[in-house]
MOPAC internal coordinates of N, CA, C and O (Angstrom, degrees):
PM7 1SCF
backbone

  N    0.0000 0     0.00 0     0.00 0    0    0    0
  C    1.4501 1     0.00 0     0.00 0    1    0    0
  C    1.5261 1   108.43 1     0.00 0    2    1    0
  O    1.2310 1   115.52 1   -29.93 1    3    2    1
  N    1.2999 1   126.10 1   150.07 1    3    2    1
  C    1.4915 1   137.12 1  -167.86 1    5    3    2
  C    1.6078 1   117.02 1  -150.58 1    6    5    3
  O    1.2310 1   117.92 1   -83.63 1    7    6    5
  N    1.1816 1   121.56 1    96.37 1    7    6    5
  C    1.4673 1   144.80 1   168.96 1    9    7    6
  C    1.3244 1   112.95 1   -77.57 1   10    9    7
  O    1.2310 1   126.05 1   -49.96 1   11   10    9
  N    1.2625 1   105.97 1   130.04 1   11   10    9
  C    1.5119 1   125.79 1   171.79 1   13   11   10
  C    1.3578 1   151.64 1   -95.25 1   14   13   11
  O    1.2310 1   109.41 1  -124.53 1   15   14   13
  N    1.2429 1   137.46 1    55.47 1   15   14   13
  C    1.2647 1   131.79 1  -115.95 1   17   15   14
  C    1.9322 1   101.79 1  -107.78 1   18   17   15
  O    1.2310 1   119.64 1   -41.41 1   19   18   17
  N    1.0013 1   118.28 1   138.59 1   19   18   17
  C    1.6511 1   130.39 1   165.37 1   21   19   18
  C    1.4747 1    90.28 1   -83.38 1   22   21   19
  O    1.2310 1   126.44 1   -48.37 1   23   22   21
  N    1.4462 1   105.23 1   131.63 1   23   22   21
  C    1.6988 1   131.37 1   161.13 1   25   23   22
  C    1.2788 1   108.33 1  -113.78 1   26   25   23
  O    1.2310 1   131.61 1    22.09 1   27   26   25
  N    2.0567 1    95.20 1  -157.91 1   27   26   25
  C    1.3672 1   102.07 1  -157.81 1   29   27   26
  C    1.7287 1    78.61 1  -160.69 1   30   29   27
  O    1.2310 1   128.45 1   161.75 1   31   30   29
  N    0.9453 1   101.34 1   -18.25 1   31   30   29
  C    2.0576 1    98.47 1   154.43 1   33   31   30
  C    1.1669 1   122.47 1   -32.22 1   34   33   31
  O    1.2310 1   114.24 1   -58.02 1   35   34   33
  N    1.3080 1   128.52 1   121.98 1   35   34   33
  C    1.2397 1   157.15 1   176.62 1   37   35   34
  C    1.6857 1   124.04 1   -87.00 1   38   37   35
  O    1.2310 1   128.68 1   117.24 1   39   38   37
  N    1.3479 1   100.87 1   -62.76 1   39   38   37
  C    1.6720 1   104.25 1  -161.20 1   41   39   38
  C    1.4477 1    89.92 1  -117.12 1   42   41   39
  O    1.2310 1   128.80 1   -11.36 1   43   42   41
  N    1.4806 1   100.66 1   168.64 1   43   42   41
  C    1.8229 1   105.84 1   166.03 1   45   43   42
  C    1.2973 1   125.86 1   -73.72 1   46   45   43
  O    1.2310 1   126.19 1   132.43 1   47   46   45
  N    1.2137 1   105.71 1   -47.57 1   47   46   45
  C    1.7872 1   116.24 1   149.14 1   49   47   46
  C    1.1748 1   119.61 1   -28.44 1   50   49   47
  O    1.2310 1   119.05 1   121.67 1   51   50   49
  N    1.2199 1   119.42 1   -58.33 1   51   50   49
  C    1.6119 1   115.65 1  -175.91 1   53   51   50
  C    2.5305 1    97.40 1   -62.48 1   54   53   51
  O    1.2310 1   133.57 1   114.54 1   55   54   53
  N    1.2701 1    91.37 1   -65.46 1   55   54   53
  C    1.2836 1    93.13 1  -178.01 1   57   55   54
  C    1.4770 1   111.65 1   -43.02 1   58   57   55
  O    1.2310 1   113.67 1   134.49 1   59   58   57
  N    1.3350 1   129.58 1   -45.51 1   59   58   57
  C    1.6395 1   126.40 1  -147.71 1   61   59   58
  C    2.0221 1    85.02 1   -78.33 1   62   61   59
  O    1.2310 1   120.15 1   157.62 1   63   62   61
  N    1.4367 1   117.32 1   -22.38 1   63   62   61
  C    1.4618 1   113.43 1  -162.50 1   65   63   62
  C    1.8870 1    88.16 1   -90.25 1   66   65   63
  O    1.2310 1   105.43 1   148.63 1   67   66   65
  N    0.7959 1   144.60 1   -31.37 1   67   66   65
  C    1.1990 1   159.87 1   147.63 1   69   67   66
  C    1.6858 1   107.27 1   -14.66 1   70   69   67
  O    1.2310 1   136.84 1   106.52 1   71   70   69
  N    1.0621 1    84.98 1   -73.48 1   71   70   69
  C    1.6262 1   107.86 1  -158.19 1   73   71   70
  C    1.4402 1   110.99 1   -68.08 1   74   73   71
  O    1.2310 1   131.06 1   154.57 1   75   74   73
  N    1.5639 1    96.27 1   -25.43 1   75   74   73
  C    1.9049 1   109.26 1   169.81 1   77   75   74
  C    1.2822 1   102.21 1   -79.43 1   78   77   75
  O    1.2310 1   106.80 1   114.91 1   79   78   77
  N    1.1405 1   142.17 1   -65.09 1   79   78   77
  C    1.3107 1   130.30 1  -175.62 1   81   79   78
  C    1.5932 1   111.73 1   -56.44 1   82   81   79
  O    1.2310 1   121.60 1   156.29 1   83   82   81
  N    0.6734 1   114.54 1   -23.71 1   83   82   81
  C    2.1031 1   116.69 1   177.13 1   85   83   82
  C    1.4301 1    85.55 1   -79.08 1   86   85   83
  O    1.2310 1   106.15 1    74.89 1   87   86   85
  N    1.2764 1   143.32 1  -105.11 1   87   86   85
  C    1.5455 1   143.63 1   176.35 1   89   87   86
  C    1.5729 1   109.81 1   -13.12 1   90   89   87
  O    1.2310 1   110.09 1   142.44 1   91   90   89
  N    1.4803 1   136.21 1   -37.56 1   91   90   89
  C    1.2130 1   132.12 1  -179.65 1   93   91   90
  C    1.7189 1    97.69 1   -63.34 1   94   93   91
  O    1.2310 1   111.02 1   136.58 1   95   94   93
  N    1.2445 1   134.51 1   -43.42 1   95   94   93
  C    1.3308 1   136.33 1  -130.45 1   97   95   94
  C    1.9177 1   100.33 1  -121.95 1   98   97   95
  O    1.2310 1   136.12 1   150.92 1   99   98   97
  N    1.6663 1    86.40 1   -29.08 1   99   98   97
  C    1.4860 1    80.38 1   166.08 1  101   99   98
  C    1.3698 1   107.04 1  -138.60 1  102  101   99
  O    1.2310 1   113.65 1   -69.44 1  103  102  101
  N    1.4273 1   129.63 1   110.56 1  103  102  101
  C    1.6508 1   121.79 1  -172.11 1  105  103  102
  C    1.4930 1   109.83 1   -79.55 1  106  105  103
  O    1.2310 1   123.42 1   170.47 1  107  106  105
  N    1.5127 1   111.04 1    -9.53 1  107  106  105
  C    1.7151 1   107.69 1  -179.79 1  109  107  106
  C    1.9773 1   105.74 1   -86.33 1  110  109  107
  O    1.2310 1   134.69 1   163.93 1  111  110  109
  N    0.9097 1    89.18 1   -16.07 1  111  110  109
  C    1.5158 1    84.15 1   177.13 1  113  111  110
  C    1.4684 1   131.81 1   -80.43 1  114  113  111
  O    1.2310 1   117.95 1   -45.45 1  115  114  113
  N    1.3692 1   121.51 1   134.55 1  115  114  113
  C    0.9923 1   142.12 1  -163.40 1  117  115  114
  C    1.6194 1   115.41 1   -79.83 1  118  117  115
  O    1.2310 1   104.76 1   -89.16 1  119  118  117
  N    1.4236 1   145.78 1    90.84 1  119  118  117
  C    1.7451 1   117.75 1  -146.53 1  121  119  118
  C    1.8437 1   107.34 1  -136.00 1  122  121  119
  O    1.2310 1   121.16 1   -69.32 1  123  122  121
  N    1.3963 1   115.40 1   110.68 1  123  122  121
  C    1.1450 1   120.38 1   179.05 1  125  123  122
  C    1.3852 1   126.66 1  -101.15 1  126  125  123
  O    1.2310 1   105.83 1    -0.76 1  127  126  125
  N    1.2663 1   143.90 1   179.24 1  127  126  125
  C    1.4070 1   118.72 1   177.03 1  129  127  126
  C    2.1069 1    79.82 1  -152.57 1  130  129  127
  O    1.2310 1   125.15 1   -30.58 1  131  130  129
  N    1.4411 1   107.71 1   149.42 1  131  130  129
  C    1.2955 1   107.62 1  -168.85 1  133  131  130
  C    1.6520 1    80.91 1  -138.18 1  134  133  131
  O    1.2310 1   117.28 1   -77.79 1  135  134  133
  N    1.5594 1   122.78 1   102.21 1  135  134  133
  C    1.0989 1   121.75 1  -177.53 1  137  135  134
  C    1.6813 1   104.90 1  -107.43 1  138  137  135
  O    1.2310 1   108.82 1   172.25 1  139  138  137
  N    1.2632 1   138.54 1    -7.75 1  139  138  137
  C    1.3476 1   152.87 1   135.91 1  141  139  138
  C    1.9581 1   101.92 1   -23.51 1  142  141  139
  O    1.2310 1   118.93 1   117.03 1  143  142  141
  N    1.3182 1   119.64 1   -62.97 1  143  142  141
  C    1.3925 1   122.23 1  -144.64 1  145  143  142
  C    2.0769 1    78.70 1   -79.56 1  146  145  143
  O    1.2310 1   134.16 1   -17.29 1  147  146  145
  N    1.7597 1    90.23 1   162.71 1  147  146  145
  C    1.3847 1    95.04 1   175.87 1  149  147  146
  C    1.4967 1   120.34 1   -67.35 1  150  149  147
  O    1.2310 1   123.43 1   157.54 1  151  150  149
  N    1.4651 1   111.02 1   -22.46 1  151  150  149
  C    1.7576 1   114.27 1  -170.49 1  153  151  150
  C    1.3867 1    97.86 1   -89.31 1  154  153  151
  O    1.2310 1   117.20 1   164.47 1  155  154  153
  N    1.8305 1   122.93 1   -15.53 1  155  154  153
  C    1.7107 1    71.34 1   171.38 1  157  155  154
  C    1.2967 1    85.44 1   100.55 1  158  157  155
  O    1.2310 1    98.86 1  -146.35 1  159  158  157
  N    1.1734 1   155.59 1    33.65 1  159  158  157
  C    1.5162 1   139.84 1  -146.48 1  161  159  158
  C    1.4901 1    99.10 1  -110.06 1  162  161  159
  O    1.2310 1   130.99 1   -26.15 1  163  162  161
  N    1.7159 1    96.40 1   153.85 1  163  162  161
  C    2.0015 1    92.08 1  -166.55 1  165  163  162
  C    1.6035 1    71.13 1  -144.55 1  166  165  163
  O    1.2310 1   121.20 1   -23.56 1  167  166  165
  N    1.2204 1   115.31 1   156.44 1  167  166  165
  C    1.6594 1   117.73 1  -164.60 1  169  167  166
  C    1.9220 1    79.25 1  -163.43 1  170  169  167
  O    1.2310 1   138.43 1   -49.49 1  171  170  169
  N    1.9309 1    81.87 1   130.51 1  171  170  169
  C    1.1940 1    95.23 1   172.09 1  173  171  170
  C    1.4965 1   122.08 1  -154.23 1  174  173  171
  O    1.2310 1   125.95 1   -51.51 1  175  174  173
  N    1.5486 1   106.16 1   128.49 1  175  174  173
  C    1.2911 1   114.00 1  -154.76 1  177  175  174
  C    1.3563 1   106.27 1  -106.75 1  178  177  175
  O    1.2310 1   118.36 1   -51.44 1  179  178  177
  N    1.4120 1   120.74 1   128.56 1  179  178  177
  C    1.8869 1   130.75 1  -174.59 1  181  179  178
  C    1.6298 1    86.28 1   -96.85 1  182  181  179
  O    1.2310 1   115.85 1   -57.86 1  183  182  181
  N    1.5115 1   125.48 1   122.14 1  183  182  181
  C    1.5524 1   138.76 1   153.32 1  185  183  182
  C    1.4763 1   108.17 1   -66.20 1  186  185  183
  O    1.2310 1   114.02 1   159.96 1  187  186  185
  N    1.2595 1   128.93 1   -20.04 1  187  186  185
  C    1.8978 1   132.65 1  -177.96 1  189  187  186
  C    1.7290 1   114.52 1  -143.45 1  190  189  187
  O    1.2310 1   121.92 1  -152.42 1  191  190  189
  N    1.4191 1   113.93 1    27.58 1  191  190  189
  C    1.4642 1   101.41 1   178.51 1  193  191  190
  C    1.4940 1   101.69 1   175.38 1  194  193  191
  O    1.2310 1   125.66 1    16.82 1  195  194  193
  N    1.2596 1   106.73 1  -163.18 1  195  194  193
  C    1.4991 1   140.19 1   158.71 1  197  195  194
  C    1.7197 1    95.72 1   -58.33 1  198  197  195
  O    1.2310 1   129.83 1   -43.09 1  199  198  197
  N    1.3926 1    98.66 1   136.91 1  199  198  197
  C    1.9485 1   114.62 1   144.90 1  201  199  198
  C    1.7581 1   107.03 1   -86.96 1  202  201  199
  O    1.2310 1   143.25 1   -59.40 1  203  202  201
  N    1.2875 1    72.43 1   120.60 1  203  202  201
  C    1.7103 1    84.62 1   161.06 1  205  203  202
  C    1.4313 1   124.81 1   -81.62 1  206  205  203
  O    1.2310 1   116.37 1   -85.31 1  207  206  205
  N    1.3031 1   124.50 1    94.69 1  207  206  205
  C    1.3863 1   145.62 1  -129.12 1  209  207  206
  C    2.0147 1    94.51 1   -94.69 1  210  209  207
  O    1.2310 1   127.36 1   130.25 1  211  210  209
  N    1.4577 1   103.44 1   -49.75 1  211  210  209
  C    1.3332 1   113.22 1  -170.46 1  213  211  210
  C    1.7360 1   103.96 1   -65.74 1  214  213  211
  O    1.2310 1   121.17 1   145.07 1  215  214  213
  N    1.5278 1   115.37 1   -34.93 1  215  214  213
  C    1.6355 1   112.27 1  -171.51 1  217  215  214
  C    1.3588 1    90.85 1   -86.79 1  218  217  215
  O    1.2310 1   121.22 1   111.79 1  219  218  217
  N    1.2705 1   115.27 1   -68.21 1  219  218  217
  C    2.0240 1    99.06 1   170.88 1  221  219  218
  C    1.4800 1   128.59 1    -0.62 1  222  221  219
  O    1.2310 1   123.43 1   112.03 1  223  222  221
  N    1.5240 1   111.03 1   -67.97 1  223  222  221
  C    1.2321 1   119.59 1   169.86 1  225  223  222
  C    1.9429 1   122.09 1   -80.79 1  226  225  223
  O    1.2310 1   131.76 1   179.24 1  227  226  225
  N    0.8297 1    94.90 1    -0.76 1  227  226  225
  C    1.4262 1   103.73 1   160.52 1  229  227  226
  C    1.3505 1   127.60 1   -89.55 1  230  229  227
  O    1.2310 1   116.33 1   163.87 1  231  230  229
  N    1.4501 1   124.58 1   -16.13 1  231  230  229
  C    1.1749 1   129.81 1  -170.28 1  233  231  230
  C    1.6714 1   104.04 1   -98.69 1  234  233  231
  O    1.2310 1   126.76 1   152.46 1  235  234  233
  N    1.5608 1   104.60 1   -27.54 1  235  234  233
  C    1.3641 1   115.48 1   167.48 1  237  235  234
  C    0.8272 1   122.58 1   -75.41 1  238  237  235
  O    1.2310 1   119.08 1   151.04 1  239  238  237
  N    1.8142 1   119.36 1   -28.96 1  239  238  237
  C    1.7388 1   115.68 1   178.54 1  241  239  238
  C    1.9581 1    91.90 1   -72.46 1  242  241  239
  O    1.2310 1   126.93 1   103.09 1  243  242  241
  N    1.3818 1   104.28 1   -76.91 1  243  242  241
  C    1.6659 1    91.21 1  -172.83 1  245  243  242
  C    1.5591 1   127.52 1   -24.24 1  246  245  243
  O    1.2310 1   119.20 1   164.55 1  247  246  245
  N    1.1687 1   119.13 1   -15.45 1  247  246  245
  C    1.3403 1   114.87 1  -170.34 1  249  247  246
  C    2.0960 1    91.22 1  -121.58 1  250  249  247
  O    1.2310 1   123.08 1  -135.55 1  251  250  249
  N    1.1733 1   111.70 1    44.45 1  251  250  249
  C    1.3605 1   121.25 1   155.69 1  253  251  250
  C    1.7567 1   111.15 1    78.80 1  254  253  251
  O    1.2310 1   125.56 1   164.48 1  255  254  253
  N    1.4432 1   106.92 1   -15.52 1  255  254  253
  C    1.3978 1   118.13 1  -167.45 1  257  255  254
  C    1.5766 1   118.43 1   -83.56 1  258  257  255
  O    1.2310 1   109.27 1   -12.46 1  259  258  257
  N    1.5030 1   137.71 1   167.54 1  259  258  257
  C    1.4918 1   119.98 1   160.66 1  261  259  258
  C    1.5091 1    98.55 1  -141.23 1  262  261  259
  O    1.2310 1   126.34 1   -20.29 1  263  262  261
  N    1.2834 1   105.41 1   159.71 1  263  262  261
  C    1.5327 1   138.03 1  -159.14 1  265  263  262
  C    1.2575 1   113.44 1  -167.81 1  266  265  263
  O    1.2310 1   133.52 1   -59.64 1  267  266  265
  N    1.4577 1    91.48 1   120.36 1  267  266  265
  C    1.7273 1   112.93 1   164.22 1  269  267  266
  C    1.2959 1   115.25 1  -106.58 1  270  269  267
  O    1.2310 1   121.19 1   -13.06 1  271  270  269
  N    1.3554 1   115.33 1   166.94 1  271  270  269
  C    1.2391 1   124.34 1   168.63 1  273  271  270
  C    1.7898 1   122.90 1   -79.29 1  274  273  271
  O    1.2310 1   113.92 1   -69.42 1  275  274  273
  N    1.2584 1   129.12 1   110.58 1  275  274  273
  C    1.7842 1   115.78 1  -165.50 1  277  275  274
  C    1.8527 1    85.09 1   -92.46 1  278  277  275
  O    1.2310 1   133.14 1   -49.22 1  279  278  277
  N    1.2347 1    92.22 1   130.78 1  279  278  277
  C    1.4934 1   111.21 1   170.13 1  281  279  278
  C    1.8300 1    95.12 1   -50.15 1  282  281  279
  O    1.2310 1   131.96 1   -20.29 1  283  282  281
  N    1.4598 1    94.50 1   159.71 1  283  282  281
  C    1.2845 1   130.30 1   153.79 1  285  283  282
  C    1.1744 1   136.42 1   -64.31 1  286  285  283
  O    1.2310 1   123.06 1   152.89 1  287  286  285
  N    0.9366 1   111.73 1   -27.11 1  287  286  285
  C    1.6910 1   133.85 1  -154.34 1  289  287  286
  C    1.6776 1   114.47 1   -98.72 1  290  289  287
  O    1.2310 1   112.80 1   -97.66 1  291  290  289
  N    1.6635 1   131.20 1    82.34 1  291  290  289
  C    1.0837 1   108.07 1  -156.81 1  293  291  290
  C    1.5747 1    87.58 1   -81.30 1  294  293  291
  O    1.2310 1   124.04 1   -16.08 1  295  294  293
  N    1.7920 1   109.85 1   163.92 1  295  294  293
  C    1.3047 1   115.44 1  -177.18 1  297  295  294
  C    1.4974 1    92.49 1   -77.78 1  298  297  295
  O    1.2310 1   141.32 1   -24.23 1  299  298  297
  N    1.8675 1    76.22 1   155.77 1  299  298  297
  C    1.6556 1   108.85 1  -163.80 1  301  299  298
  C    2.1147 1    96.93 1   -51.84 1  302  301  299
  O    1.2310 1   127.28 1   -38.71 1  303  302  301
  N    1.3070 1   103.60 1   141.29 1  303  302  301
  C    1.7866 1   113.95 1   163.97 1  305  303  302
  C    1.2881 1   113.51 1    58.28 1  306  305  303
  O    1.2310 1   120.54 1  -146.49 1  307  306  305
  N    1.4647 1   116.57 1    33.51 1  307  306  305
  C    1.6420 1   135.15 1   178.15 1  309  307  306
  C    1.5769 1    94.00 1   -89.02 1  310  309  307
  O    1.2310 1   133.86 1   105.50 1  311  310  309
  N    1.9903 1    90.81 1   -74.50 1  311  310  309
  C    1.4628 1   112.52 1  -165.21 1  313  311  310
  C    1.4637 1    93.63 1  -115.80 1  314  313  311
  O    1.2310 1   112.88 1  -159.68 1  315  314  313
  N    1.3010 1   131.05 1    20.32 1  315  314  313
  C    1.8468 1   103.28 1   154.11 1  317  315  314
  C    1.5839 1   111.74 1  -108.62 1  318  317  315
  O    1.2310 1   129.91 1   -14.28 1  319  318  317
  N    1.2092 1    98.49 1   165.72 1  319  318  317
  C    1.0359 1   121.13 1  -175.77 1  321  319  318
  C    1.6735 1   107.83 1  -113.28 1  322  321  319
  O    1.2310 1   124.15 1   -41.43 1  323  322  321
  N    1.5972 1   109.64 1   138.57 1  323  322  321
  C    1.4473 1   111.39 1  -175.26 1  325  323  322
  C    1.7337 1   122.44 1   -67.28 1  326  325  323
  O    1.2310 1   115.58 1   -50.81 1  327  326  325
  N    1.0165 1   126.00 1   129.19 1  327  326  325
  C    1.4166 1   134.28 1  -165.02 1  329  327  326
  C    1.5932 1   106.79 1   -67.41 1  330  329  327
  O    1.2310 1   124.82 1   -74.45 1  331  330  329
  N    1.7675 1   108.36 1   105.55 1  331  330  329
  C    1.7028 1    99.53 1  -173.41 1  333  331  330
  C    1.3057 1   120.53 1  -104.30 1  334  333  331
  O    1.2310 1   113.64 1   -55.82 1  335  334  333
  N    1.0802 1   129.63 1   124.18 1  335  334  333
  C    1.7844 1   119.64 1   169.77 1  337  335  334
  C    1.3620 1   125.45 1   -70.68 1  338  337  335
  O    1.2310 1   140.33 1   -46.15 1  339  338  337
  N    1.1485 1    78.16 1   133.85 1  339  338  337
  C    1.9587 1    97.96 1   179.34 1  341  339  338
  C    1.3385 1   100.99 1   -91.26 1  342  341  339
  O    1.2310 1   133.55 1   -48.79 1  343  342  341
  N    1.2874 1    91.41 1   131.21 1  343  342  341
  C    1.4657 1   120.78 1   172.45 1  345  343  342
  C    1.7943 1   114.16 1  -121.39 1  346  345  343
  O    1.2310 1   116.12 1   -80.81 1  347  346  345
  N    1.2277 1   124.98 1    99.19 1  347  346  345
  C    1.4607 1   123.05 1   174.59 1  349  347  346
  C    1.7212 1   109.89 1   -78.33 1  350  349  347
  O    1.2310 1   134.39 1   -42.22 1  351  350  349
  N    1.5523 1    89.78 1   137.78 1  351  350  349
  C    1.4709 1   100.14 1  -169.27 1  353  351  350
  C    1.2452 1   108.09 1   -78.19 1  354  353  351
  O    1.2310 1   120.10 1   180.00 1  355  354  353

């Protein structure tokens, strides 16, 4: 499973200290920080389960930061593409 979170992270420093305390608390988790993208993006990958989405963002509020969760769901006819049938000639 893989959660997506919008921050408010700044530096790599701030993230790389981040990313140890998320890895301290959960060793199955997978934890990136994409400080390039405009949200700020913190991506986090469970190797055996669910991300625990609510302590995630808790570990970021205690340490001064905030994070939401960005849905999954891109809106409808952004990023799909129309469903075509194949027909072999």
């Amino acid at each position: 499973m893989v959660e997506v979170f919008k921050t408010d992270v700044q530096e790599r420093r701030q993230a790389n200290r981040l990313i140890g305390q998320i890895n301290r608390l959960f060793s199955d988790y997978t934890v990136s920080f994409d400080l390039e993208d405009c949200d700020k993006i913190l991506r986090v990958q469970s190797k055996t389960g669910l991300v625990d989405a609510e302590l995630v963002i808790a570990i970021l509020e205690d340490s001064g930061f905030t994070a939401e969760i960005l849905p999954d769901d891109a809106p409808i006819g952004l990023f799909t593409l129309p469903l075509l049938a194949f027909t072999p000639n």
